[in-house]
C-alpha positions in Angstrom: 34.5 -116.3 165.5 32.8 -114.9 168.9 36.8 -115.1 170.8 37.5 -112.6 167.7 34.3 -110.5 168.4 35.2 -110.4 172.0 38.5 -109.8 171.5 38.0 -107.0 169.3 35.4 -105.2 171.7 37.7 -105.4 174.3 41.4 -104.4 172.7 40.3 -100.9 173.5 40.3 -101.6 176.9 43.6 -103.6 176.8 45.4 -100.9 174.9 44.1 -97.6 177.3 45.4 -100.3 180.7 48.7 -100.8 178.4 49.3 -97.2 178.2 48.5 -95.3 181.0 50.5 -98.4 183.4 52.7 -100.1 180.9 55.4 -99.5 179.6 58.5 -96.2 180.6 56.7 -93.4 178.2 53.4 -91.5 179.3 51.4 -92.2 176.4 47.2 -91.7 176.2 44.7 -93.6 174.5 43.1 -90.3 172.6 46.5 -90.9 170.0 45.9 -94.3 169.5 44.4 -94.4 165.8 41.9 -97.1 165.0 42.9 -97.8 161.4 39.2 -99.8 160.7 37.8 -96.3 161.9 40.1 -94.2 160.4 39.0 -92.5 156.7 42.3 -92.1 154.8 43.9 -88.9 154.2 42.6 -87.9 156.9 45.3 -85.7 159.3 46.2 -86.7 163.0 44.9 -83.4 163.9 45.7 -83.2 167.7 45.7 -87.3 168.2 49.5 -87.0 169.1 51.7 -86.4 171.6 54.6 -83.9 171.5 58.1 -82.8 173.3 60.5 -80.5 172.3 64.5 -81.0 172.2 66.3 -77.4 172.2 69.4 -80.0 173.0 68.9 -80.9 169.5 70.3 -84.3 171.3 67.5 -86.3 172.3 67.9 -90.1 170.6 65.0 -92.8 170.0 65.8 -94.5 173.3 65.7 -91.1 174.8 62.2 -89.9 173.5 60.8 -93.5 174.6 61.5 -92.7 178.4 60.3 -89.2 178.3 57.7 -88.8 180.9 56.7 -84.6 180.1 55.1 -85.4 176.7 52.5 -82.8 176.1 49.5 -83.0 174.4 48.2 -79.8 171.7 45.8 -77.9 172.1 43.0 -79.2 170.8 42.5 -78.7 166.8 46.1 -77.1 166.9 48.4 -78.8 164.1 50.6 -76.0 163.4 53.0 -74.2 166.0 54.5 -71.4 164.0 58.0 -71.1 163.1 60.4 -72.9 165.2 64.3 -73.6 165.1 63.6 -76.5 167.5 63.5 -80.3 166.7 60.7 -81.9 168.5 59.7 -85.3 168.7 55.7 -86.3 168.1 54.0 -89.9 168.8 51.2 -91.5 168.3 49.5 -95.3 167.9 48.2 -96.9 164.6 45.8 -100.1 165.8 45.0 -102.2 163.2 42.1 -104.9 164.3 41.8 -106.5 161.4 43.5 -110.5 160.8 45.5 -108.9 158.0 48.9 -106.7 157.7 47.5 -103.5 156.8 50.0 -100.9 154.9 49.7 -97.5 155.7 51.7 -94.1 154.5 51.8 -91.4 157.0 52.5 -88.4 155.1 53.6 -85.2 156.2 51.5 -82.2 155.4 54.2 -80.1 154.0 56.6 -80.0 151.6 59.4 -77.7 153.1 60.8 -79.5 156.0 64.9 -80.6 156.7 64.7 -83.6 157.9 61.9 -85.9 159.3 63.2 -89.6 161.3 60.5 -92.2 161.8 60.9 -94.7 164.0 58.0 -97.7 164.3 57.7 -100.6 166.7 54.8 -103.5 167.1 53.5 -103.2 170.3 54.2 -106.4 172.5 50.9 -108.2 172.7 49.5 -109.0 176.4 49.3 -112.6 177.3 46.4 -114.7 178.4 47.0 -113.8 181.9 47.4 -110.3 181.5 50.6 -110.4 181.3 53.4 -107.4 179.0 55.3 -109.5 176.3 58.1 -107.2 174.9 57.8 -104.8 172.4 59.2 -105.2 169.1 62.5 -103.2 167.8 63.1 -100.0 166.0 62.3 -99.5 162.1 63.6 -96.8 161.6 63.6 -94.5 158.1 64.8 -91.2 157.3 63.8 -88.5 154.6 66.0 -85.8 154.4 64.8 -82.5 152.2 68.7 -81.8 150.0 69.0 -85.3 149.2 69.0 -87.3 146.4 65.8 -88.7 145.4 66.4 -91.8 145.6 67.3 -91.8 149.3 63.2 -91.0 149.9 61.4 -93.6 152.0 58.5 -93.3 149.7 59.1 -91.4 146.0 56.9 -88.5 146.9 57.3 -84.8 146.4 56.5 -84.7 150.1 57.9 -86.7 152.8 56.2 -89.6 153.2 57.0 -92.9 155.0 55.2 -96.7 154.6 54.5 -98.7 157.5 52.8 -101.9 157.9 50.7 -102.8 160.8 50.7 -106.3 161.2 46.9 -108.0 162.2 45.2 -107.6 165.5 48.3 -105.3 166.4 49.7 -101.6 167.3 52.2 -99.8 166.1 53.9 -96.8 168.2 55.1 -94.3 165.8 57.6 -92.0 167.0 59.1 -89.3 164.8 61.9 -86.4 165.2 60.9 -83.0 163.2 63.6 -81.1 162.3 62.4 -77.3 160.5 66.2 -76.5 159.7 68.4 -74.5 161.6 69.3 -71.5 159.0 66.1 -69.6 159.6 62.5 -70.8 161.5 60.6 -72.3 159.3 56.7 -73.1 160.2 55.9 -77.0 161.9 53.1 -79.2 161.6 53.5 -81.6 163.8 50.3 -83.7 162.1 50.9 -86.8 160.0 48.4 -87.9 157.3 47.3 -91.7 157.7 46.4 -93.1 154.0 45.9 -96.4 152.9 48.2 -97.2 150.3 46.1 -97.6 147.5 44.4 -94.6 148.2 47.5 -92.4 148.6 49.1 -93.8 145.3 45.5 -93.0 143.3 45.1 -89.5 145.5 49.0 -88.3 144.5 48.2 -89.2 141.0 45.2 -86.4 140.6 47.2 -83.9 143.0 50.3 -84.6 140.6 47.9 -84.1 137.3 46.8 -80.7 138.9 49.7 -79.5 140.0 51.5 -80.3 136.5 48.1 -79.0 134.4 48.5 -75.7 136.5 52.3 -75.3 135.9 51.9 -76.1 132.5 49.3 -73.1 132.3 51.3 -70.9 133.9 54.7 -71.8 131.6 52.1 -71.8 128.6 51.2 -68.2 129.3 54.8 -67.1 129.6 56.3 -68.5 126.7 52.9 -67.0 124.8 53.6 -63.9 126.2 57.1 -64.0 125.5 56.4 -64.9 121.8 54.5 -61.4 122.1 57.3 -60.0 123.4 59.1 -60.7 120.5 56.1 -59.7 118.1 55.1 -56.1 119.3 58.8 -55.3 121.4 56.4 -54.1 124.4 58.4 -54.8 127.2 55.0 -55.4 129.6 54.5 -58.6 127.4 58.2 -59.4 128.5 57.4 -58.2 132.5 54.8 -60.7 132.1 56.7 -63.7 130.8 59.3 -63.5 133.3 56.4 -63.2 136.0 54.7 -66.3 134.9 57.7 -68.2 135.2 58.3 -67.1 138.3 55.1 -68.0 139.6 55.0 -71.0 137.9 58.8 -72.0 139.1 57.7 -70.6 143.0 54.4 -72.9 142.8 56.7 -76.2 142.1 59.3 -75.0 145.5 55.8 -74.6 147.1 54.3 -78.0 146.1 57.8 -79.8 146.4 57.8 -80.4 142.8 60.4 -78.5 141.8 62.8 -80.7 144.5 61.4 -83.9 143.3 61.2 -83.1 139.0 63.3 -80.3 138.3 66.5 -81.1 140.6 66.1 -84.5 142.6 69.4 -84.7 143.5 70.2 -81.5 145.5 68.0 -78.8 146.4 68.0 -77.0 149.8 65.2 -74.5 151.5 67.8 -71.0 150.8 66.4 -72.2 147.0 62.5 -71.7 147.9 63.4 -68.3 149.8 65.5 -67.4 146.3 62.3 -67.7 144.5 60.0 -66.2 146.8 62.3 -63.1 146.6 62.7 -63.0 142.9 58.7 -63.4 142.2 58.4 -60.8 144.4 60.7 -58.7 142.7 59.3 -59.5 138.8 55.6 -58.8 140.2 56.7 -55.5 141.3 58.5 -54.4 138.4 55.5 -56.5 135.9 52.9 -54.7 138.0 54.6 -50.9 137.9 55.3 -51.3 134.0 51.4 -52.5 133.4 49.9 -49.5 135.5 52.1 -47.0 134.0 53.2 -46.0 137.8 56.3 -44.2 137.2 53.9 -41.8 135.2 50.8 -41.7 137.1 52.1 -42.1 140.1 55.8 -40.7 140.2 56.4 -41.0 144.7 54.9 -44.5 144.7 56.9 -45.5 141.8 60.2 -44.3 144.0 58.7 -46.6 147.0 58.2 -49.5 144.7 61.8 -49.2 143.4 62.8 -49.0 147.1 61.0 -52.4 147.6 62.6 -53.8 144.5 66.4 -52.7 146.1 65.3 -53.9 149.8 64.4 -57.3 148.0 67.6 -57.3 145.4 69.5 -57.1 149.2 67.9 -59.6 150.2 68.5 -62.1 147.0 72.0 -61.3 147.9 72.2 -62.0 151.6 70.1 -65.0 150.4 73.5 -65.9 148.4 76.0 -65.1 150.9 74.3 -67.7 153.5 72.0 -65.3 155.2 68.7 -66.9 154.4 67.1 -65.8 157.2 67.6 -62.3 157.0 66.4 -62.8 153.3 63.4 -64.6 155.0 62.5 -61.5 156.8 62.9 -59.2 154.4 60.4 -60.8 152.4 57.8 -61.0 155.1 57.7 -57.4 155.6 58.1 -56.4 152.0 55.6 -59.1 151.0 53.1 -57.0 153.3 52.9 -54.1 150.1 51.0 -56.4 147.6 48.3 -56.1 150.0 48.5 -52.0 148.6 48.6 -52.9 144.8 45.0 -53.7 144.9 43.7 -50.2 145.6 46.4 -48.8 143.4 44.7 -50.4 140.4 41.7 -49.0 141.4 43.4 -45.4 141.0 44.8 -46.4 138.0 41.4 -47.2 136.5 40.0 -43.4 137.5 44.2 -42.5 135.5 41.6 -44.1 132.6 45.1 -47.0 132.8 43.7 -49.6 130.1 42.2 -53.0 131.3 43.7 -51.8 135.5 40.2 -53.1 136.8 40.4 -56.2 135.2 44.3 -56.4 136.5 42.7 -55.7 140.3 40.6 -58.1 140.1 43.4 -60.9 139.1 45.6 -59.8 141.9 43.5 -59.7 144.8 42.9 -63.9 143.9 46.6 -64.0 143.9 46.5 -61.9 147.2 43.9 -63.5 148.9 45.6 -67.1 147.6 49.4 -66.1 149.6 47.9 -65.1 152.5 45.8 -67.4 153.1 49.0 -69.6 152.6 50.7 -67.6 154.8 47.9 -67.8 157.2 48.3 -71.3 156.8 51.7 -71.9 157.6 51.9 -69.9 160.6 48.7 -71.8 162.0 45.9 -69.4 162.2 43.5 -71.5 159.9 42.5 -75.3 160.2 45.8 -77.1 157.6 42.9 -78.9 155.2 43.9 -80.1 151.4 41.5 -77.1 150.3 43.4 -74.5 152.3 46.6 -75.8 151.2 45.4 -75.8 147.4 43.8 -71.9 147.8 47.5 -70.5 146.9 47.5 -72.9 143.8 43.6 -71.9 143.1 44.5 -68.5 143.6 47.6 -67.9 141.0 45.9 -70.1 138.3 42.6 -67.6 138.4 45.1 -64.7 138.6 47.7 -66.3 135.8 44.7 -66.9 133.6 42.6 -63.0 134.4 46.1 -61.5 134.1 46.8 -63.5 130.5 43.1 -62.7 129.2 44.4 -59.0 130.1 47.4 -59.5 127.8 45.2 -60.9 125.4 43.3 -57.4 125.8 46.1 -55.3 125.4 47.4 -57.5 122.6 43.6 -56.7 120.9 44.2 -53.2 121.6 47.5 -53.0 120.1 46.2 -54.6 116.8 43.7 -52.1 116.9 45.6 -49.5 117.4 47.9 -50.7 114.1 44.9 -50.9 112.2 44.2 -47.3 112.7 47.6 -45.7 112.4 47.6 -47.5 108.8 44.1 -46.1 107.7 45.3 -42.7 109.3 48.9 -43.7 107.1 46.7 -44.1 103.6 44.5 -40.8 104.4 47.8 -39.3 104.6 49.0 -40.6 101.8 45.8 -39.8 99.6 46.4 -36.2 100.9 50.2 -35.8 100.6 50.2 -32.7 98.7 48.3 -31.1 101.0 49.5 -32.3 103.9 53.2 -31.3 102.6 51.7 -27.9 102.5 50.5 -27.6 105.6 54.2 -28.9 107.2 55.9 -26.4 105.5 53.4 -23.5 106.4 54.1 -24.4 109.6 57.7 -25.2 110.0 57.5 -21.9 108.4 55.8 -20.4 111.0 58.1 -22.3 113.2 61.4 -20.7 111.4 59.7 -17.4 111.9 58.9 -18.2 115.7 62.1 -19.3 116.9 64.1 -16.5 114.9 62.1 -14.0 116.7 62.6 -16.0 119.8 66.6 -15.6 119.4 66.4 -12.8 118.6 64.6 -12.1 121.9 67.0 -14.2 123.7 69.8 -12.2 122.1 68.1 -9.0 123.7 67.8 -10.5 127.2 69.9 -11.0 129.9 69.9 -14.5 130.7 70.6 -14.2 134.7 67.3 -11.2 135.2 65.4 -11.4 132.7 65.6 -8.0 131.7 66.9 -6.4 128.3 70.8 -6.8 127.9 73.3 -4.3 127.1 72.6 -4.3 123.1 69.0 -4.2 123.6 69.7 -1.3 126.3 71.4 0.9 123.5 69.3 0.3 120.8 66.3 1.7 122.7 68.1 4.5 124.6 68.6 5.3 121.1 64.8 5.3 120.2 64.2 7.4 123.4 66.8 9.9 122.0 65.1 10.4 118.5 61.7 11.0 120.1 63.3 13.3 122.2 64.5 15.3 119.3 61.1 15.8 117.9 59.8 17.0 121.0 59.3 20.7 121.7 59.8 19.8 125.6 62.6 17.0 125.9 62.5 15.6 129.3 64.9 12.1 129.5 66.7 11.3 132.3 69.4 8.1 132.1 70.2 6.2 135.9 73.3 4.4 136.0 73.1 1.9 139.0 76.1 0.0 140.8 75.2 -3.1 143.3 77.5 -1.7 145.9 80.3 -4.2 147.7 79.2 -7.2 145.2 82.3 -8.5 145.0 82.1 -8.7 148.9 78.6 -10.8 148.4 80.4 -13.0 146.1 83.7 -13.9 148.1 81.6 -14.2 151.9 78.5 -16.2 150.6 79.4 -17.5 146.8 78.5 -16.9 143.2 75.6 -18.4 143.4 74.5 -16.2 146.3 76.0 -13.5 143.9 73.5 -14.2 140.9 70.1 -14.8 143.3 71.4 -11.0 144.3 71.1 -9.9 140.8 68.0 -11.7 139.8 66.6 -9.9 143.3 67.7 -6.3 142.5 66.5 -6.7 139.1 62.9 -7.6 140.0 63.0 -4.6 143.1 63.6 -2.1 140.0 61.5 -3.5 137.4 58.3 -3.4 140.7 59.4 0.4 141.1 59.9 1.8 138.0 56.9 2.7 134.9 55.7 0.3 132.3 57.3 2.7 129.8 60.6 3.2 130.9 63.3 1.0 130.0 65.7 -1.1 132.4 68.6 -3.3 131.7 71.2 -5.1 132.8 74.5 -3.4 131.0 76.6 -6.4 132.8 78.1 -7.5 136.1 76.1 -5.8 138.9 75.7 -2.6 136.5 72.0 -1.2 135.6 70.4 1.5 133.7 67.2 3.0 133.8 66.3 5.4 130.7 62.7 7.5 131.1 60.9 10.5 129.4 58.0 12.0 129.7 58.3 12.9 132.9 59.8 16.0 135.3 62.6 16.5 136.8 61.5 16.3 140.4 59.2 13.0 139.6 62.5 11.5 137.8 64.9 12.5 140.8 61.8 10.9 143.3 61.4 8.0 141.2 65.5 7.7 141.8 65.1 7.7 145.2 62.3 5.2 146.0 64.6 2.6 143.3 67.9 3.3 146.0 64.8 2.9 149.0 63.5 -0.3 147.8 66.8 -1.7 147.3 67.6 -1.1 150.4 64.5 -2.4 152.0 64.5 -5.5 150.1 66.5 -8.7 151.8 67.9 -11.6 149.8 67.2 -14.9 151.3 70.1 -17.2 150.4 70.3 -20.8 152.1 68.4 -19.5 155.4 69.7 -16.4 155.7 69.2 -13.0 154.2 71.8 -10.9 152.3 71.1 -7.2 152.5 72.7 -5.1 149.7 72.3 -1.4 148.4 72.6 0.2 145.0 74.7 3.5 144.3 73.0 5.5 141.4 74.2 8.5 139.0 71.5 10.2 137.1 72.2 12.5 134.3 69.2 14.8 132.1 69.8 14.8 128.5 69.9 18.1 126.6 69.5 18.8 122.7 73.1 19.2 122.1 73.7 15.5 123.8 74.3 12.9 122.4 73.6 8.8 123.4 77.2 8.6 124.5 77.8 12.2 126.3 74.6 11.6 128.1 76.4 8.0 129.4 79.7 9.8 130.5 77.3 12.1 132.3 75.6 9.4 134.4 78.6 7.4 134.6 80.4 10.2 136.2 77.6 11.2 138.5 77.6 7.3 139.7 81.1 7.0 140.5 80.9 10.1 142.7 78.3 8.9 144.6 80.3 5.6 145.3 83.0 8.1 146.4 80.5 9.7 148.6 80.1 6.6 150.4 77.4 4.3 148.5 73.8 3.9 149.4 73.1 6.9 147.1 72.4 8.7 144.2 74.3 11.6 142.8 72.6 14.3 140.4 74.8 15.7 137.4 73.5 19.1 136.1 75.0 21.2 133.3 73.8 24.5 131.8 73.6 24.8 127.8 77.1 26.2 127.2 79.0 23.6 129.8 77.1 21.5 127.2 78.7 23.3 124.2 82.2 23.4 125.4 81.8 19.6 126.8 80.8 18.5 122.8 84.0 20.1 121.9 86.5 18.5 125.2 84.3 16.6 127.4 87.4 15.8 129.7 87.9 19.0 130.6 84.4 20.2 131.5 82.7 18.3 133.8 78.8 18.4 135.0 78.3 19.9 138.4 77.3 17.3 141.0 74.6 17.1 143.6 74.3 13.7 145.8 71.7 12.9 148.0 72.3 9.6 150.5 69.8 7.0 151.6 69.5 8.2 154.7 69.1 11.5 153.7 65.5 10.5 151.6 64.5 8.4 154.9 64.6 11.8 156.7 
């Protein structure tokens, strides 16, 4: 009994002179594990030695001869993302006079392949002297396949090795991320003792499955309301919660080990990253209402969608790792659908604050994952259950928010059929009342044709019938006035053909619709202007004298002039020729039109830019009521430039 004592106080001592001058590898005693010390489940941390093989060629026999092993920094367990197979080792020391089985586990789920090699250190002999170490065991877990092939059935690599009494163990093993796209290393193991890994997978398996079968629970709920109300957010939802449930079992290593143990590869867990992320976006933009609310951000989350339905498809055509990236940038916009419930809420959105408060848990839950996986926080079983945590707090406040709406919806049936029997209690009056108003209605939109059938669609302004039946009007009153003063303008756009044919039709009608408003500024509330057709107007006034008409005249052919189209950056500059004829008592409607139109066309002969004045005594008047071709008005024409001076 005291030789064991003693010889268990000083195997310490034996193993650190073992290492640091025995044997061809540099190994240090701060990795050797003391299995009677060592609580299980607990992680290698930074007990480990590490080297990197960008040869991807190093072998066992390779690795044992290494002499630049490094050793982490301390605390550090997770590198980042590498493409790089390195090789880790470390010591398991069992003192005790029995075989000890341990299972070193490793921390993750998502790895390619993993080889462990284990050897029993040669014992040292009563003079001190190196026996010879023991062979290679070597096992192999490889993440596509089968099952079966698994060291240890685990969802998560994991390999058994037995540590005979009073003995060490070198571990050696080569971690391999994948080469298709980086993926993030821990280089830490997890020591357990058997018993205690078996008992401590059996919870972690009940949680896992309890949480997935909340999360499929709540979809196929929420697609039974789907098919109960036909509100396609119910459906939005369904497909979400499937998709979080389906990218929680990748996550855990479930899905690999359950769902398809015989081939599954890491493109699969990017797949379903990218389509949660596309079914939360499109969930999350039907249950805020955004393409109403918020019409540019609904264009930006549709842009996300497409950058992440490119990414699915590179995904599929063996780019993972541009599907990888795309993910981490897009990913970086759930961060911005927190404060966008808020807004919703103040858009008085039903239930948004209760749907903010369910995604920032399933925020807070990926990136502390994410955090987690690129190693800036410690890799401990709680932080690697916080994305689980998270999504079943935000699967269960985002269900009781269904449950809400469902409420609502019920509510809202309830009152459309009371509101349905008051109507039916009144249906007499309530027939009434409908055809009062469609009535009214009849009455409004006849009197809106009508209007429409008076306007020129183009300006605005009266059309050619409407023109005619009120120069009509102006005529009558005329009549019964002891003083008649009307005066008719008939106005040309001059060259608009030219407009059309050098800067296009379209040019040609932002012309019209410019002219048109430049008369209607110039001109009195009571006169009448219209658009007879083409690039023709007429004015018709009264009340007035003949010098204010013929000045009036002259500011419309001014402000024409003055006023510049803007067409497609640039401005279009056009002029308006204008014939003016006053009417007389033995006129009528259609001599008082040949009048104007005659003074027009001379003033285009004159040159455009203009307006000509027709003037005819009382009996070129008589004799033109009898042949109006052969008498003609006198003419007097005044240019533009001629009013400037």
């Amino acid at each position: 009994m005291w030789r064991r004592r003693i010889r268990n106080l000083l195997s310490p001592f034996f193993i650190f002179l073992f290492i640091a001058f025995g044997g061809a590898g540099v190994v240090y005693a701060d990795t050797a594990i003391d299995l009677s010390l060592w609580e299980s489940g607990a992680s290698t941390v930074d007990r480990y030695h590490y080297v990197e093989d960008p040869s991807h060629q190093l072998t066992i026999d390779d690795a044992v001869s290494l002499q630049r092993w490094q050793h982490p920094e301390k605390g550090v367990v997770n590198r980042g993302f590498s493409t790089v197979p390195s090789w880790i080792t470390f010591q398991l020391f069992n003192p005790e006079p029995f075989q000890k089985t341990v299972i070193v586990e490793y921390v993750d789920a998502s790895v390619e392949t993993i080889d462990l090699y284990t050897r029993v250190q040669g014992e040292m002999g009563e003079k001190g002297e190196k026996r010879e170490n023991g062979t290679f065991t070597h096992q192999h877990f490889a993440y596509n396949q089968p099952n079966d092939t698994r060291p240890v059935s685990f969802y998560r690599p994991a390999f058994s090795v037995a540590i005979p009494p009073d003995s060490t163990v070198d571990v050696y093993y080569r971690l391999f991320q994948g080469s298709d796209f980086p993926m993030h290393r821990f280089d830490s193991m997890r020591i357990w003792d058997e018993n205690t890994f078996y008992r401590s997978s059996h919870i972690e398996l009940s949680l896992l499955m309890i949480l997935l079968c909340v999360e499929t629970a709540m979809g196929i709920a929420t697609l039974l309301a789907f098919f109960a109300t036909k509100d396609r957010l119910f459906l939005y939802y369904a497909a979400f919660a499937f998709s979080a449930a389906s990218l929680f079992a990748s996550f855990s290593g479930v899905w690999s080990y359950f769902i398809a143990p015989n081939h599954y590869e890491l493109w699969m867990v990017v797949l379903q990253i990218n389509l949660c992320q596309i079914i939360a976006l499109l969930f999350v933009r039907q249950f805020l209402n955004v393409s109403e609310h918020f019409p540019r951000i609904d264009k930006l989350l549709l842009a996300v969608v497409a950058i992440d339905v490119v990414g699915v498809i590179l995904n599929l055509l063996g780019e993972p790792y541009l599907s990888r990236v795309i993910i981490d940038f897009t990913a970086i916009g759930a961060f911005l659908l927190a404060p966008l419930g808020i807004y919703a809420h103040k858009k008085k959105v039903p239930h948004a604050l209760l749907f903010t408060g369910s995604w920032v848990f399933f925020v807070i839950g990926m990136a502390l994952a994410s955090l987690r996986l690129r190693g800036y926080i410690a890799d401990t079983p709680l932080s690697e259950w916080l994305i689980y945590f998270g999504g079943l707090v935000e699967v269960l406040l985002l269900t009781s928010v269904m449950i809400l709406r469902f409420k609502h919806m019920q509510q809202e049936k309830q009152r459309i059929e009371a509101e349905h029997c008051q109507h039916l209690e009144n249906a007499a009056h309530v027939l009434e009342e409908r055809v009062k108003e469609q009535t009214k209605q009849l009455y409004e939109a006849k009197a809106l044709a009508e209007k429409e059938a008076r306007t020129d669609l183009l300006t605005g302004l009266p059309n050619r019938r409407s023109f005619f039946e009120g120069a009509q009007h102006f005529i009558e009153r005329a009549k019964r006035n002891t003083a008649p003063n009307v005066y008719l303008l008939m106005i040309d756009v001059d060259h608009f053909k030219k407009v059309n044919d050098t800067f296009s039709h379209a040019c040609g009608d932002s012309v019209l619709r410019e002219v048109g408003k430049t008369l209607s500024l110039s001109l009195r509330k009571t006169d009448l202007l219209s658009r007879l057709g083409g690039e023709e107007f007429a004015v018709i006034m009264e009340n007035v004298s003949e010098d204010a008409a013929k000045a009036m005249t002259e500011r419309l052919l001014l402000a024409v002039e003055n006023t510049d189209v803007l067409f497609e950056n640039q401005f279009v500059n056009v002029t308006i020729s204008v014939g003016m004829a006053t009417w007389n008592s033995t006129q009528n409607l259609d001599q008082l039109l040949q009048e104007a139109d005659h003074a027009l066309y001379q003033a285009k002969r004159e040159g455009r830019n203009r307006v000509a004045y027709a003037s005819v005594d009382a009996l070129q008047h008589t004799e033109a009521l009898k042949d109006p071709l052969i008498i003609r008005p006198t003419l007097t024409n005044v240019s533009a430039s001629d009013i400037r001076a």
